[in-house]
N, C-alpha and C positions, 0 to 999 in steps of 0.2 A: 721498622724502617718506613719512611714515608715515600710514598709514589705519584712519578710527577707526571705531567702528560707535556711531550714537547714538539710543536707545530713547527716549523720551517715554509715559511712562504716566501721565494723573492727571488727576482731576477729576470731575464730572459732567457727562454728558451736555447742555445746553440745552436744557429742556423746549419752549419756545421758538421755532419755526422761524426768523423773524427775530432772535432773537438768536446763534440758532447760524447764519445764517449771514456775522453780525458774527464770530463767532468766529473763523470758518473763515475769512474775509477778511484778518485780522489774523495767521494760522497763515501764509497763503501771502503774505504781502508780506513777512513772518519770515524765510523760507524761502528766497522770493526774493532779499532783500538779502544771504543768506550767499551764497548761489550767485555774486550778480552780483561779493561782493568775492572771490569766490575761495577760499571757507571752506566749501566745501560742496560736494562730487564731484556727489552723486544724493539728490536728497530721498525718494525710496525711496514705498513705500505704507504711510498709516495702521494699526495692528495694531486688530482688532476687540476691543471689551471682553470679550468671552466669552470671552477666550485661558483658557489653560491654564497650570499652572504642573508643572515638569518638576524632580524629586527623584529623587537615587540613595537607595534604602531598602535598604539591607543588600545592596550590589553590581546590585542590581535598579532599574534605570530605570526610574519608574512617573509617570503623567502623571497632575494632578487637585489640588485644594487639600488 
């Protein structure tokens, strides 16, 4: 069986406390329902907004927008 790796990036944050943690409720019942049908190995850990973005610039690896 082939293994796939899958990112989710997008949105804004929920100013919100109650409503982000509607969000966040919604995210893991998502999550859950892949897992429980078998579609889903490791729900893995959220990536923080502040990541980085990683470009080869002239053979040279350089990390940053």
């Amino acid at each position: 069986m082939s293994e796939y790796l899958f990112l989710y990036r997008g949105g804004k944050q929920p100013q919100d406390p109650a409503e982000g943690q509607k969000v966040m409720q919604a995210w893991v019942a998502w999550m859950k329902s892949l897992t429980d049908a078998g579609k889903l190995k490791d729900p893995g850990q959220p990536l923080e907004p502040q990541g980085k973005v990683v470009r080869n610039a002239a053979g040279t690896v350089t990390d940053g927008p």
